[in-house]
N, C-alpha and C positions, 0 to 999 in steps of 0.2 A: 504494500500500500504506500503509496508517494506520501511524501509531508506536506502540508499544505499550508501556507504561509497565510495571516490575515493583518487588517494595520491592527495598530492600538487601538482596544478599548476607548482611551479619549477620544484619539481621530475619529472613529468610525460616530461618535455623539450626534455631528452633525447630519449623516445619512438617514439619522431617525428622527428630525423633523418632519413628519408627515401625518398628512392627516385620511383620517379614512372617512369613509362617508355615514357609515353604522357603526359608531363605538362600540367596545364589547361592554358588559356589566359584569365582567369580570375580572379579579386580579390575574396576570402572568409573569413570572421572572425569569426570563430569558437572556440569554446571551447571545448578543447578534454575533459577534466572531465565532464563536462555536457551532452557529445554525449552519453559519456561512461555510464552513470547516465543514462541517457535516452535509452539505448540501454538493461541494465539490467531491467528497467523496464516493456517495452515492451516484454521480452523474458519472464518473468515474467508474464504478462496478458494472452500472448499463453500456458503458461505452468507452471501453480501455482504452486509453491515451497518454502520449509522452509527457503534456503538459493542459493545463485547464486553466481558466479565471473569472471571476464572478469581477463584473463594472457596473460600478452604480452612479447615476446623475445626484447634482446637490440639490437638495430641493431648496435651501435657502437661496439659490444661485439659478433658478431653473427659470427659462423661456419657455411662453408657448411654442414659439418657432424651436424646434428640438435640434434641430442643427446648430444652432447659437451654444449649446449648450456643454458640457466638458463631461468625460466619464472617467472614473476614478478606481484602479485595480485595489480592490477591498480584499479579497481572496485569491490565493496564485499558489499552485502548486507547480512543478517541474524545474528544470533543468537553469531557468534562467529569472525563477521564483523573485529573488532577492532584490536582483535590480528594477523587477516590475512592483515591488506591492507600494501602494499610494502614489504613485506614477498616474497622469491625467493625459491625455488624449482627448482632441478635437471629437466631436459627435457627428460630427459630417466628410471622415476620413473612414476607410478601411471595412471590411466585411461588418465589422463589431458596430460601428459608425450607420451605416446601411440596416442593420438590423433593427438598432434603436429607435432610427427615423420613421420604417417602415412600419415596424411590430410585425416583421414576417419572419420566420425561422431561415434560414442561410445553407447549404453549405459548399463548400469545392473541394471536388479530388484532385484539383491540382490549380496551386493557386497562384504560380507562374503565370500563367494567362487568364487570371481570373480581371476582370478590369474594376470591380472592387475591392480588390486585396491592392491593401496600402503597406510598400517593403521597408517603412519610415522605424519602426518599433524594433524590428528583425535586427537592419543594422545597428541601431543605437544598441541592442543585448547579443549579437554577436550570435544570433538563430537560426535557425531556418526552417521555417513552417514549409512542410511541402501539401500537408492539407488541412480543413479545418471546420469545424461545425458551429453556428451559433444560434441561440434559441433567445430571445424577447423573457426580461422576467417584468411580471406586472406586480403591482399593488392594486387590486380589485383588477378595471378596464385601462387604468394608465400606465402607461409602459415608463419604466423606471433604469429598466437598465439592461445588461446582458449576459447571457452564461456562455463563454468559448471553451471549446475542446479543438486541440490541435495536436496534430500527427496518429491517429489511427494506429493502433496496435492491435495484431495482427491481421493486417487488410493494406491493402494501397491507397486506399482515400475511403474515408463517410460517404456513407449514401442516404438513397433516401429513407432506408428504413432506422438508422443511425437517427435522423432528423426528426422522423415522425416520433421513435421514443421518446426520444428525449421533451418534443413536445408535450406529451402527456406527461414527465417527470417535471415540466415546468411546472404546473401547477402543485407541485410538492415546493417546489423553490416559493412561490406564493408564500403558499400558509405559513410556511418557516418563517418566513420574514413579519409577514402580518402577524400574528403570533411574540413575533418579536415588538413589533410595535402597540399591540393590545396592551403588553405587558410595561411597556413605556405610557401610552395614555394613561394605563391606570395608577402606575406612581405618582406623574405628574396632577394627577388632580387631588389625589391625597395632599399636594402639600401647595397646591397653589389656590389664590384667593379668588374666592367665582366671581367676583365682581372687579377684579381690576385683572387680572390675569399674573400678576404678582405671586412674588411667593407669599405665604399665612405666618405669620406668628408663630407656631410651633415651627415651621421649617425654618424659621430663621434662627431660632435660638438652637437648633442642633448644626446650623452651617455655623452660624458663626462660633460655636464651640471649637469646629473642625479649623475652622479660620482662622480663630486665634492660636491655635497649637502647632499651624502649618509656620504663622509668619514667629512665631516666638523659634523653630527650629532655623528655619532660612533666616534670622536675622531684619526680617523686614518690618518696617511698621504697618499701621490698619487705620486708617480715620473712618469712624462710623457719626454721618449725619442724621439726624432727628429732624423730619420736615411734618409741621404742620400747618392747614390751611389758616389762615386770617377769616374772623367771620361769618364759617360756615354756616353756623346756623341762620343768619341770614336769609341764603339760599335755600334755604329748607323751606322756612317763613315766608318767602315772596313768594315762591314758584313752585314749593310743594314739594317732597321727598323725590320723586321721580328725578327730577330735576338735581338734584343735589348729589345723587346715585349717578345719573352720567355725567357731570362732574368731575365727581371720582374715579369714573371708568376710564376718562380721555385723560386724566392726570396720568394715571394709572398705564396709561399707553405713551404720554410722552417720556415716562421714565424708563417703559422695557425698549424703548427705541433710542433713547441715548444710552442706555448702557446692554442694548443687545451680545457686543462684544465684548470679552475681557474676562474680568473675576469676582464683579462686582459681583454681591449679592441684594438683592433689589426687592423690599417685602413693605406690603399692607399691612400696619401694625393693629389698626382699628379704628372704624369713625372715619375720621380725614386725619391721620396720622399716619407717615411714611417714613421706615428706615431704609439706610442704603449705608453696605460695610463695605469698604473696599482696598483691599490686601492690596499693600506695596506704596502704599499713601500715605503722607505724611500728615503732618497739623498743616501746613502751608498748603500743600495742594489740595488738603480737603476744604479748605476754608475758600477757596479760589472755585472750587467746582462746584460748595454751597451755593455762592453770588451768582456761578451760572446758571444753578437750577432755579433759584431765587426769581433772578432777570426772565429767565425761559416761562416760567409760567405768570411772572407779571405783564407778560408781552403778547399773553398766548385769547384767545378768544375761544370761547367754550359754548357748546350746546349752537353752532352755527349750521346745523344740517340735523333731519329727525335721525335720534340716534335708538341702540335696539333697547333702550331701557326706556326715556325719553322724547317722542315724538313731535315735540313743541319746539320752534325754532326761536332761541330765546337771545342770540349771541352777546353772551356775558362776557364782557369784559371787566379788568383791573382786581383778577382775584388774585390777591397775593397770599404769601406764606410766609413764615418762620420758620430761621434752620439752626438748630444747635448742634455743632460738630465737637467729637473729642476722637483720642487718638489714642492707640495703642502701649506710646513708648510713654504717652505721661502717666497710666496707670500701672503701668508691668515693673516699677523699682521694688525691689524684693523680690521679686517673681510668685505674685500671690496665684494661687488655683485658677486653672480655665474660669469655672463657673463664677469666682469670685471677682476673677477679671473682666467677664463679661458683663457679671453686673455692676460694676463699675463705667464699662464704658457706655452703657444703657440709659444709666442712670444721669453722668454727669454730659452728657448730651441732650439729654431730658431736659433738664434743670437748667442748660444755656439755652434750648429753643423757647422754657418757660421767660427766662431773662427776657429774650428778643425781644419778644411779644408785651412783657414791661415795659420798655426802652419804646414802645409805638409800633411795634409790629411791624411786617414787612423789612426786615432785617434778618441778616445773619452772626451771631454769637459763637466763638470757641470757648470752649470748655477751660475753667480753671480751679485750682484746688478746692476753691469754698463752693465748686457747683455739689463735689461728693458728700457733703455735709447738708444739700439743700432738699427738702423732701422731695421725693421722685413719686411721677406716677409708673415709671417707666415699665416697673414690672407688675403693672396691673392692668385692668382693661381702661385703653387710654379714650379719652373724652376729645369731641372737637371742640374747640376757643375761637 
């Protein structure tokens, strides 16, 4: 049995942004590398081969036009495994390219004069494909990516009955993967917040357990901001809960859009109360990227189209916020406990967003020693101001 190479667990994260159209009601914990492993193997038993690989599109990266698009060697067994796994390829290039576009199965006994066999790959790994088979893998009706086998063992090239199998073994590559992602849907709602798409309260306080233990080993600092709206109730009062809920939702959304990339950890704390921890940050630059979130949503205009909570076009302008930031390296002298840690930097983040909001609101406050001394609501269920 070949070895069959997959990327890393991290890398493969972003492969499983997707969405299906029937979520399941059920939990699954699965392992995409392993399905993936498992899935080249089996393809492998129906149809002995020098070499195989499973390419997937990015869905955060993905065009309608499918030829725009890039495919990315997730799974690679054979001979020249190492050099291809996370290797990306054009989608409008080569047999695998063609597949993708089409969603038809492929294959050639001889791919010398095949006129979509692209010899671009070959040389770069120093190969030579003399034949090769490829079958469309979906996620329900959407074609996502591709399964190659190359070089035929024991035979001179794939035929068509090589292709027909493996078409019916595609929809095993399906479910594995779906399955996989069942099992992703259902984590992610457990820990994220229905109303802003945020992470909840509980998942923050177990990331950033993980978060403070990563950067106290690497050395790095953590600035954690406390953002609260200015006012909200307000909004409740003028124009009614509805209202005040997509508020929160498009808040909610400009924050997973400025911090879609990175380490940030980005969570609904309760009410109109938002934290964001962000590993490798200091007091200076969390205090700089307060002001911009500060500025971002004093600028921003809310409820300007019917939204799916909110149907009333209400465009609210000038809602501001207060941000209390504190940081890692001010609370870690002595090296007290994770949890001790954490609620210290909870707390005295707390207690400077409460300052702000003293000082007239619509400002940003760092953290300083008399904030740990100052009653916190930080570890309770927090109230909008």
């Amino acid at each position: 049995m070949p070895k069959v190479l997959s990327l890393d667990p991290k890398d493969l994260e972003r492969f499983l942004d997707r969405r299906r159209a029937n979520p399941p009601h059920f939990p699954l914990e699965m392992d995409l590398a392993e399905n993936l492993v498992a899935v080249l193997h089996k393809a492998n038993e129906f149809v002995p081969s020098e070499a195989g690989s499973i390419l997937l599109d990015d869905p955060r990266r993905k065009h309608r036009d499918r030829a725009l698009n890039q495919l990315t060697f997730l799974a690679v067994f054979g001979e020249r495994a190492k050099a291809l796994i996370g290797q990306t390829i054009p989608a409008d290039r080569g047999i695998a390219g063609w597949t993708y576009q089409t969603g038809r199965a492929y294959y050639s006994t001889d791919v010398a004069g095949d006129p979509h066999f692209d010899a671009r790959i070959d040389k770069e790994t120093a190969y030579s494909t003399r034949s090769l088979v490829a079958i469309p893998i979906r996620i329900e009706t959407e074609v996502c990516g591709v399964l190659e086998l190359l070089n035929r063992n024991g035979a001179s090239g794939y035929g068509a009955g090589d292709r027909d199998l493996l078409e019916i073994f595609a929809g095993y590559i399906s479910i594995a993967i779906q399955n996989v992602l069942d099992g992703r849907i259902a984590q992610e709602v457990a820990k994220r917040d229905n109303l802003t798409g945020l992470y909840n309260d509980r998942y923050l306080h177990s990331a950033l357990d993980l978060a403070i233990e990563e950067c106290r080993a690497s050395g790095e600092d953590l600035a954690l901001l406390f953002l609260d709206l200015d006012f909200f109730k307000s909004i409740n009062d003028s124009h009614g809960h509805l209202a005040g809920s997509q508020v929160l939702r498009e808040v909610g959304a400009l924050l997973r859009k400025r911090f879609e990339e990175g380490r940030a950890i980005c969570a609904r704390y309760g009410g109109d109360e938002f934290v964001v921890a962000l590993p490798g940050l200091d007091e200076r630059g969390g205090r700089e990227l307060a002001e911009e979130l500060r500025r971002t949503i004093g600028s921003s205009a809310f409820c300007t189209l019917p939204g799916e909570i909110s149907s009333e076009v209400l465009d609210l302008r000038g809602i501001t916020c207060s941000v209390g930031v504190s940081h890692l390296a001010g609370v870690s002298e002595g090296g007290p406990p994770t949890l001790e840690t954490k609620r210290r930097l909870l707390c005295e983040a707390d207690s400077a967003m409460y300052r702000a909001k003293e000082n007239g609101r619509n400002q940003v406050a760092v953290a300083t020693p008399a904030d740990l001394s100052t009653p916190s609501t930080a570890l309770t269920p927090p109230k909008g101001a």
